[in-house]
C-alpha positions in Angstrom: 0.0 0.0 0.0 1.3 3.5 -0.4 0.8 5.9 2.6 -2.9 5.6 4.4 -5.1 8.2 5.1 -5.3 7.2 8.3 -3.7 5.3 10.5 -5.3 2.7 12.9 -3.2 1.1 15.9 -4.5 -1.5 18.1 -2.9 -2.6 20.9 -3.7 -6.4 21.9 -3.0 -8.4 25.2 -4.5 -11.5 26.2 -8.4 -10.6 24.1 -8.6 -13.5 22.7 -12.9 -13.8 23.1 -13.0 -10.0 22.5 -10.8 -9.8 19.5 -12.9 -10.7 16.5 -15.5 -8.4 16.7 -13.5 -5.3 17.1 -11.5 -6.0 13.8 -14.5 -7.5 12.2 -16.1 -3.5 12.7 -12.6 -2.2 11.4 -12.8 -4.3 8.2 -16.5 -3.1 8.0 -15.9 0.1 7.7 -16.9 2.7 4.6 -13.3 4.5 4.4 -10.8 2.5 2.8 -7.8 4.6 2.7 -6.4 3.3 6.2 -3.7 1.2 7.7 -4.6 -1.3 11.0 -1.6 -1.6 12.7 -1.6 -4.8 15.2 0.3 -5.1 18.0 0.4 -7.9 20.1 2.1 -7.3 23.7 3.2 -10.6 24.5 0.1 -12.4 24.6 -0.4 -16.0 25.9 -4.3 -16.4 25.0 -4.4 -17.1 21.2 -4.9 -13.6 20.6 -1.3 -13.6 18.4 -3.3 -16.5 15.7 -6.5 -14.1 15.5 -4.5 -11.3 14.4 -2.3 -13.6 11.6 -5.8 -14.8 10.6 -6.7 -11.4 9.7 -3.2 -9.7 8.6 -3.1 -13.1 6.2 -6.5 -11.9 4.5 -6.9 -8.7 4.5 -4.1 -6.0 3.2 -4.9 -3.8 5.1 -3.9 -4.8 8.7 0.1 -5.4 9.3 1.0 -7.5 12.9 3.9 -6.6 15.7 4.9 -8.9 17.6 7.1 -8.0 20.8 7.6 -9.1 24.4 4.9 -7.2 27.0 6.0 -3.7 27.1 2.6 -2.0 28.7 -0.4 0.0 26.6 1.7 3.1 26.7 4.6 1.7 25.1 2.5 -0.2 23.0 0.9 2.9 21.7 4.6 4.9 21.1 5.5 2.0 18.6 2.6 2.5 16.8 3.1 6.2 16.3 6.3 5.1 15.3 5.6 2.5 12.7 2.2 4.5 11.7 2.1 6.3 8.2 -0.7 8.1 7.6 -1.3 11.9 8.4 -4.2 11.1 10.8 -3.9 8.6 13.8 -6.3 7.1 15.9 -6.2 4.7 18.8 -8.4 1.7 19.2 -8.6 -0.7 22.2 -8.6 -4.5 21.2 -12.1 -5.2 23.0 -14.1 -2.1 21.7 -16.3 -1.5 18.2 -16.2 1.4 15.9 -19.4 2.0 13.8 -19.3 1.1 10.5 -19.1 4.9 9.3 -16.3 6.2 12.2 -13.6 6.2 10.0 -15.6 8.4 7.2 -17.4 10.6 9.7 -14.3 11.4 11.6 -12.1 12.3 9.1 -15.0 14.4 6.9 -15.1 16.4 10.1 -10.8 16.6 9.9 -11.3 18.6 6.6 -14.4 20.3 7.1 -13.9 22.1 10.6 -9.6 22.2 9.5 -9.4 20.9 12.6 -6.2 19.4 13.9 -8.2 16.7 16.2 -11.9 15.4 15.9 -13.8 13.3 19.0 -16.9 11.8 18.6 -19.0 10.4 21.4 -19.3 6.9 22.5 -21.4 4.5 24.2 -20.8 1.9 27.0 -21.6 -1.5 26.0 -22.0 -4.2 28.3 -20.6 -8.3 27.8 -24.3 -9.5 26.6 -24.6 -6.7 24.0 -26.2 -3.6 25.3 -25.5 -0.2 24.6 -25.9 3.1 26.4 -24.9 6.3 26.4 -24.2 8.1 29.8 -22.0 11.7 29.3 -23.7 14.8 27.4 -21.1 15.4 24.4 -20.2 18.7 22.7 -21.7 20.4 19.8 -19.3 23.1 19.1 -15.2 23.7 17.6 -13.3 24.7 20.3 -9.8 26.3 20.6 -7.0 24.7 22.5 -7.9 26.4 25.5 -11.1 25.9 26.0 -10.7 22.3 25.4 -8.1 21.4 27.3 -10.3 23.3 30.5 -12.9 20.9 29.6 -11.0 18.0 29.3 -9.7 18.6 32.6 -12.6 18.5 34.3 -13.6 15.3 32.4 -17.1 16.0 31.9 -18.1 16.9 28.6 -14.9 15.4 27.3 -12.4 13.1 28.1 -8.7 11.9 28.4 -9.5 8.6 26.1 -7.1 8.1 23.8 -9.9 5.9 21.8 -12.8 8.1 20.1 -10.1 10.8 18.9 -8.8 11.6 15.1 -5.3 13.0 15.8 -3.0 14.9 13.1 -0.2 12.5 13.8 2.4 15.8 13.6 0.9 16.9 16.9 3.0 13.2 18.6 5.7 13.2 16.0 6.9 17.1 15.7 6.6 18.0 19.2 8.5 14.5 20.8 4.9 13.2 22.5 5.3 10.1 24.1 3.2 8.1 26.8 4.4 7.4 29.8 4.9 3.3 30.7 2.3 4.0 33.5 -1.1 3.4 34.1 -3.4 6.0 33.4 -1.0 7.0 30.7 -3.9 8.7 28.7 -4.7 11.3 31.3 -0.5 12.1 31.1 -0.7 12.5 27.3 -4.1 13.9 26.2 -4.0 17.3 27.4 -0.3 17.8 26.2 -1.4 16.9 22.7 -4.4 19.6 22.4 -1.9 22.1 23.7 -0.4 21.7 20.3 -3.6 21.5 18.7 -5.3 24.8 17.3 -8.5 23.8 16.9 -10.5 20.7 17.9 -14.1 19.5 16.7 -16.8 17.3 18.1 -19.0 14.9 16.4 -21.8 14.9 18.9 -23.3 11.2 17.9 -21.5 8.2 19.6 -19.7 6.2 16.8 -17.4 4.3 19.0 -18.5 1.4 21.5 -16.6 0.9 24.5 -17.2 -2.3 25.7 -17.0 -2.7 29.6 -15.8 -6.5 30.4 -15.2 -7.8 34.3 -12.0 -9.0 33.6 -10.4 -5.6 32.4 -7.3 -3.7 33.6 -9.5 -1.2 34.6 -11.4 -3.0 37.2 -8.6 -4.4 39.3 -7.4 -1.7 41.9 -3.6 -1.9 43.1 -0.9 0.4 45.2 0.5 0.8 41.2 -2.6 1.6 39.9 -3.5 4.2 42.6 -0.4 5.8 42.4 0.2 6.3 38.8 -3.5 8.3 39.1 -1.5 10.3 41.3 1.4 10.5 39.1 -0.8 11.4 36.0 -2.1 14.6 37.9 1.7 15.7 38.9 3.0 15.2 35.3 0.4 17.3 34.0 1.5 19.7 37.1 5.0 19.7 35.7 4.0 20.1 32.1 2.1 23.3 32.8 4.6 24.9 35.0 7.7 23.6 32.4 5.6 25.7 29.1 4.8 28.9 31.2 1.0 27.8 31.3 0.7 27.3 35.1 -1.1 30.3 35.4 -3.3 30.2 32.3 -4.2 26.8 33.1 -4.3 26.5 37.1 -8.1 26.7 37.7 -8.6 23.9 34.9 -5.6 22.0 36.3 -7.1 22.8 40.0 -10.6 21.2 38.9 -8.7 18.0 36.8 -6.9 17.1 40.4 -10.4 17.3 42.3 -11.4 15.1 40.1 -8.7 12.8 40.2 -8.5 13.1 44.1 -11.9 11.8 44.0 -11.2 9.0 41.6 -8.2 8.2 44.1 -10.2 7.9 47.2 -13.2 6.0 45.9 -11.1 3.4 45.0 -8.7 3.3 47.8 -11.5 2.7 50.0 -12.8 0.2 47.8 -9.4 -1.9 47.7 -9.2 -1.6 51.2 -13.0 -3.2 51.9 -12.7 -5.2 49.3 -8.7 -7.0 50.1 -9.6 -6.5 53.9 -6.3 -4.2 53.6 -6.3 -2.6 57.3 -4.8 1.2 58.2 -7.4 2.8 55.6 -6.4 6.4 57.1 -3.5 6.0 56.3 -3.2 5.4 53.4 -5.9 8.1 52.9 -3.5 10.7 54.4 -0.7 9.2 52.2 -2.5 9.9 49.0 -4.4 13.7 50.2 -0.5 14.7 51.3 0.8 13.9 47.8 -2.5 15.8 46.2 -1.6 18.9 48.4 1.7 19.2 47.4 0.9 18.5 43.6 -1.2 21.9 43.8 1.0 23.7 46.5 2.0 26.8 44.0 5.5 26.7 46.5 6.7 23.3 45.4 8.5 24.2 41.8 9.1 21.7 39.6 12.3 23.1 37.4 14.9 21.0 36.5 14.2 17.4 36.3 12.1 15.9 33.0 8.5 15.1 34.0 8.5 11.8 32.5 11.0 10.9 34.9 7.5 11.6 37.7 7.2 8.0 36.6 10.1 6.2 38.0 9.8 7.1 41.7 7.1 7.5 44.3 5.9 11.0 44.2 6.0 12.9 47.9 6.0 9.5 49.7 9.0 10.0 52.4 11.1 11.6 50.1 11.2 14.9 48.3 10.7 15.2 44.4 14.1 16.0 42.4 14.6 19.6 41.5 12.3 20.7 43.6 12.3 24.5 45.6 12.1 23.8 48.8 12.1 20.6 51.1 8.7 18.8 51.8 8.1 18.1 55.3 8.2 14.8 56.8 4.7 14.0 58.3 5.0 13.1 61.9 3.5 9.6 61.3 5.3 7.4 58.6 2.4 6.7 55.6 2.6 3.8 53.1 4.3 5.0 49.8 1.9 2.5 48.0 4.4 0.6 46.5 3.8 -1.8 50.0 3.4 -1.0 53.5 4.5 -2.1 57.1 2.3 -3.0 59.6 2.5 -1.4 62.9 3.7 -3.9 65.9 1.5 -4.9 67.8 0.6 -2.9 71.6 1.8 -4.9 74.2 -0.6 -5.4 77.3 1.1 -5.6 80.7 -1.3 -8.4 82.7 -1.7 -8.6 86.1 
């Protein structure tokens, strides 16, 4: 094929008895000038002789093959390898509707838009469909989008149901972080770079929402990326000189985080039977405060390096202003905790 349109890339890892439908609504669809790049992360399923089965039919869809590397990384070698002038992201589980490709990329032209979202719909393991969040009905500019998007309302961090130019990742060095919640991290730093960004307010994509999903299991890692997602976009602010611009958006995306943060903390705790739940509460609102505290300036170090350590967990963040104080009780850093020895009782 010469260069695509558009370029599809689908990350796959362990979907075996989702697989088939989502490709079977990509080879449905009414555009024709696209790519489907397939990458399989190390899957042990049978997911890896679905995607030969299709890539062996159908010209269209070309296969990766590497050791598990993590949906982030996943999606930077896609960007990579992709070669059309539009991008989009689909997850292996979900449908598109027959007519996504065309729609969103008639919007692209007509609106000159640098990224197109449509809405979506949730759809459940036996098949039905609903729609829950109130889309938008208007072009925005980069800054009124991104203050939406960060209070994850009317739009959303998805990297699914989005058209991107794929300049906006390639010309200004955007990567996702190997994190969870590695979406939120990368959204809003690619409509900074976008001018102008339209919405398509029928849903044309289907998530489907499956029990057995990353997103449904609740860990110290998982909890603490969120965290770390809401300091990186922190960092990025502060590092283009948008801090101020952007600090009542960013202030309302961290609420909203926070809240996402404590709903499942307590959740993991009642659920596991994990005991100290204040704790670990205190652990997670003392991070939150010092993501907003305007006296904590991050200056020097790269904010993707935010990913490799424990953020404000009994330590200070590198290249920071001034010292964070040690809390008079020790918290667990969510990576693991201690637990406390046990009182002894003097008997008589």
């Amino acid at each position: 094929m010469n260069n695509p349109i558009i370029s599809l890339v689908v990350p796959v890892y362990n979907v075996a008895g989702y697989l088939r439908p989502c490709l079977d609504s990509i080879e449905r669809q009414t555009f024709d000038d696209f790519e489907v790049i397939l990458i399989n992360d190390g899957s042990t399923d049978g997911s890896l002789r679905i995607l030969q089965e299709y890539v062996d039919r159908n010209e269209h869809f070309t296969l990766i093959d590497q050791e598990n590397k993590g949906l982030g990384e996943v999606r930077n070698v896609g960007i990579r390898h992709a070669r059309g002038e539009y991008i989009a992201f689909v997850d292996s589980d979900d449908i598109l509707r027959k007519d996504y490709l065309a729609r969103m990329y008639s919007e692209m032209l007509k609106r000159d838009a640098d990224i197109v979202c449509c809405e979506y719909k949730f759809q459940l393991e036996n098949g039905f469909r609903f729609r829950i969040y109130p889309g938008m009905y208007a072009v925005s500019s980069q800054k009124k989008a991104i203050s939406r998007l960060m209070r994850d309302v009317t739009l959303h961090h998805f990297s699914w149901n989005k058209l991107y130019k794929r300049s906006l990742f390639t010309e200004n060095n955007i990567i996702f972080p190997a994190m969870c919640f590695e979406d939120i991290a990368t959204t809003a730093r690619v409509f900074y770079h976008a001018k102008k960004i339209a919405f398509i307010p029928q849903p044309l994509y289907y998530y489907v929402q499956r029990g057995s999903s990353i997103m449904h299991s609740i860990t110290y890692r998982r909890l603490q990326d969120h965290i770390n997602s809401a300091a990186i976009l922190r960092a990025f602010f502060e590092q283009t000189g948008e801090l101020k611009n952007y600090r009542r958006a960013l202030k309302q995306g961290i609420f909203v985080i926070r809240s996402h943060v404590i709903l499942d903390l307590i959740t993991m705790h009642l659920q596991d039977g994990i005991p100290y739940t204040g704790r670990d509460l205190k652990n997670a609102l003392r991070q939150f405060r010092a993501i907003e505290s305007p006296q904590f300036t991050i200056t020097g170090e790269p904010w993707e390096d935010i990913v490799t350590s424990t953020l404000f967990a009994h330590q200070e963040l590198p290249q920071i202003s001034a010292p964070i104080s040690i809390p008079r009780k020790q918290y667990s850093n969510f990576c693991g905790f201690q637990k406390r020895p046990k009182k002894e009782y003097k008997t008589s």
